[in-house]
N, C-alpha and C positions, 0 to 999 in steps of 0.2 A: 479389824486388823487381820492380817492374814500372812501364811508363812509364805519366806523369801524366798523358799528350795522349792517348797509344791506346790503352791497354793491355797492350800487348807485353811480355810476359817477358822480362826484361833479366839477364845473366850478372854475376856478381860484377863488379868492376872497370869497368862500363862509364861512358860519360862522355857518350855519343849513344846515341839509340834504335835501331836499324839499321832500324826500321821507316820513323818519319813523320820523322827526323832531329832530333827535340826532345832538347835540352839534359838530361841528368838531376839532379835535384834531388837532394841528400843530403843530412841531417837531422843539424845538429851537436845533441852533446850539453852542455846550457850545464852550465858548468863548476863552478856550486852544486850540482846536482844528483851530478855526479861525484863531488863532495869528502864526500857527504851517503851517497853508495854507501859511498863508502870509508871513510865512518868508522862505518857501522850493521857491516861487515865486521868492519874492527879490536873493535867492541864483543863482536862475539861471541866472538872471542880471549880479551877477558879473562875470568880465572879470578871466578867468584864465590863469597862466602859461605855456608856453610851447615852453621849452628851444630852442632855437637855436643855439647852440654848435655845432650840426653835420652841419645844411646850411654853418654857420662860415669857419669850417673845408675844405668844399667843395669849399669854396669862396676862400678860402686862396691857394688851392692846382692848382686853375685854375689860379689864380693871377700868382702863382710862374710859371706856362707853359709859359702862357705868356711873363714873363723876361726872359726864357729860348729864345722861338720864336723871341724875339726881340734885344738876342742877338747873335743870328745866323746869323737875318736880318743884323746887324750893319757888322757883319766879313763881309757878302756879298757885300755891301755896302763901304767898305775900297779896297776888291776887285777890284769891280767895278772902286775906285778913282784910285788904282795905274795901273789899262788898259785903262782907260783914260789919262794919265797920261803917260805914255807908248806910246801909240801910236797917242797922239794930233802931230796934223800938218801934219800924211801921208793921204793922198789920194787911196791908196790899201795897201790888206792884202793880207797876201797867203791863202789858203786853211784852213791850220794847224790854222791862229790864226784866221781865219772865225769860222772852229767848234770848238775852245777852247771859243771863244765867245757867242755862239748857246748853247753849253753845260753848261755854265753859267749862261744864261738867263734861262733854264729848270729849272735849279735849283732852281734857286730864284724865280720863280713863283709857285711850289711846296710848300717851306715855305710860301709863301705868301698866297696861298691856305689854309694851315694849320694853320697862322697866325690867318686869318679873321674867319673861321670855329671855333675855341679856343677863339675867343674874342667875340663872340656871343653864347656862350656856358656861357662863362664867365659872361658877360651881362646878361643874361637869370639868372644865379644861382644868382648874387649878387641882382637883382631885390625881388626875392624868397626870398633873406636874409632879405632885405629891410621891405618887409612886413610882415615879422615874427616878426623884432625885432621892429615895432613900434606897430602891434597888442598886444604885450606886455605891453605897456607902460601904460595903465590903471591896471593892472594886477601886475604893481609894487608901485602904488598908485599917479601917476602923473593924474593932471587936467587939464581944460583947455588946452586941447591941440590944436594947431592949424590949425595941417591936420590929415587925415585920414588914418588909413592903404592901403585904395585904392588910394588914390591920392597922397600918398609917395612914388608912383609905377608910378601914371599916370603922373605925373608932370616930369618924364624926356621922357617922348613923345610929350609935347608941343613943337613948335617950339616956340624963344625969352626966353618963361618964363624958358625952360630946363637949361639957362645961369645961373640961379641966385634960383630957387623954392628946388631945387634935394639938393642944398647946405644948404638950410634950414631945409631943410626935416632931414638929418644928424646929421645936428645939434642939432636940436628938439630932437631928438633919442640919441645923445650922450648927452645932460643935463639933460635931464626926468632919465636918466639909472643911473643919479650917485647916486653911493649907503651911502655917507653921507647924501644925503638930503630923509627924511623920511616926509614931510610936503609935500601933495600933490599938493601945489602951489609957491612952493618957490623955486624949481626946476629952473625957470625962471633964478634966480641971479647966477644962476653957470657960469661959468666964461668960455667964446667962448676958444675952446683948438685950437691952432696956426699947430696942426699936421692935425686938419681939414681944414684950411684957406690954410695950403701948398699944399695940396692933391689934394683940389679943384681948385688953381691958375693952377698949374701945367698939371694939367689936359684940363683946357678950354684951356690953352695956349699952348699945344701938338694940341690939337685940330684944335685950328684957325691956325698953321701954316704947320698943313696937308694939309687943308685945301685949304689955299690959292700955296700949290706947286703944287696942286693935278690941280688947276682950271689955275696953269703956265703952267705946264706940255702937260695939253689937251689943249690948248690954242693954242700952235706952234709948229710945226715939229722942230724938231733941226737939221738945216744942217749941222754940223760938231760934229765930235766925241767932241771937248772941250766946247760945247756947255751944253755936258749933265753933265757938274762937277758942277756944284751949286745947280743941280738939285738932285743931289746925298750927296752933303753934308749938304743939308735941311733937306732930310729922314733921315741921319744920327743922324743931331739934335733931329728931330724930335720922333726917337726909343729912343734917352738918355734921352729926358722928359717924356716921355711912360714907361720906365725904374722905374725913380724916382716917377715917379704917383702911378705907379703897389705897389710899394716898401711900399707908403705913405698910399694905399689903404689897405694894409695887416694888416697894424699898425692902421687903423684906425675899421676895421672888426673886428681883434680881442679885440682890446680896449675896442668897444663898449659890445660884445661876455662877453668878463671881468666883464664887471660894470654892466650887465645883471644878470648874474648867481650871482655876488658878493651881490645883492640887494633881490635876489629872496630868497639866504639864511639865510639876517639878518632879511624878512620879512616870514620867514615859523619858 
């Protein structure tokens, strides 16, 4: 700062020039202008909109690969039971049903290759949807929230809590969205939707019983061909609950997708 009369550099605080003795001038800030600061401020605070209709779209198209994949696996898999079936109780093959068996296996390990590549893609996209559409949820006027857009992401990478936090997470996401409740805490009382509670059963329950065929399977060699039939008709299970999860999950992406946009336009 410097004086108006001489030029003299003048020290914070001062009130005279110590130079020519002039008065120092200091420059109120008018108080529109203040309130005009303070509320371009507060603007940038709030949360904004930012649809995710297209991630939805992409969640829903990898979904449906999926039930394609995994009803290929199933034909494969029936396959599989009636050459079991077939051939339980011989002790040799010829040639012919050696490479019709070889030839079979290539194939199902192809789809199974393409299987797991597509469910990690998938995985990957719905993660992406995940934290769009709870980044949202301030942005539709919900409070109190009780996780984070980062942690409605990172809570299905814990091991234990991934059983029970991911389902909340959903949750949280599908009552904040509903576009009846315009009161940013009341959101709370909306009512748990039973297509979540199926989706989610369904799912840990495909899960643990992959799981546990996966750790049968590597556990013992199987010495005979009728040995690998239960082992086969657990994957089969196991693709039908994967099936109906896939299915449960589609419905439950666009739903939320729905009550998203459906909120975003009674509040614009």
């Amino acid at each position: 700062m410097y004086c108006a009369e001489c030029g003299t550099e003048l020290s914070g605080g001062s009130r005279f020039c110590p130079n020519c003795g002039a008065a120092v001038q200091t420059r109120q800030v008018p108080e529109t202008t203040a309130k005009t600061t303070e509320t371009h401020e507060n603007d940038k605070s709030i949360a904004k909109f930012v649809s995710g209709h297209t991630r939805a779209q992409w969640v829903t198209i990898l979904l449906a690969l999926v039930i394609v994949a995994s009803v290929i696996w199933m034909i494969f898999d029936l396959s599989d039971i009636s050459l079991i079936n077939k051939w339980q109780g011989r002790a040799y093959f010829s040639w012919a049903e050696a490479a019709e068996a070889d030839a079979h296996d290539n194939r199902q390990e192809a789809i199974l290759v393409f299987w797991v590549v597509l469910s990690i893609a998938t995985a990957a996209a719905f993660l992406v949807w995940i934290y769009r559409a709870h980044k949202n949820l301030p942005a539709l006027g919900a409070k109190n929230l009780q996780y984070s857009p980062r942690w409605a992401v990172g809570w299905w990478f814990v091991p234990i809590m991934n059983l029970v936090r991911p389902f909340q997470v959903v949750t949280e996401i599908w009552k904040a969205s509903d576009p009846e409740v315009t009161d940013g805490h009341s959101w709370r009382n909306t009512p748990l939707s039973p297509l979540i509670s199926s989706w989610w059963t369904l799912w840990i329950l495909s899960s643990i019983i992959a799981w546990i065929v996966m750790r049968i399977a590597f556990a013992s060699e199987p010495t005979t061909v009728t040995d690998l039939l239960p082992h086969r008709w657990a994957l089969f299970a196991v693709s039908a609950l994967e099936i109906i999860a896939a299915i449960l999950a589609i419905l439950v992406v666009r739903g939320i997708d729905a009550r998203q946009e459906a909120k975003h336009r009674r509040l614009i």
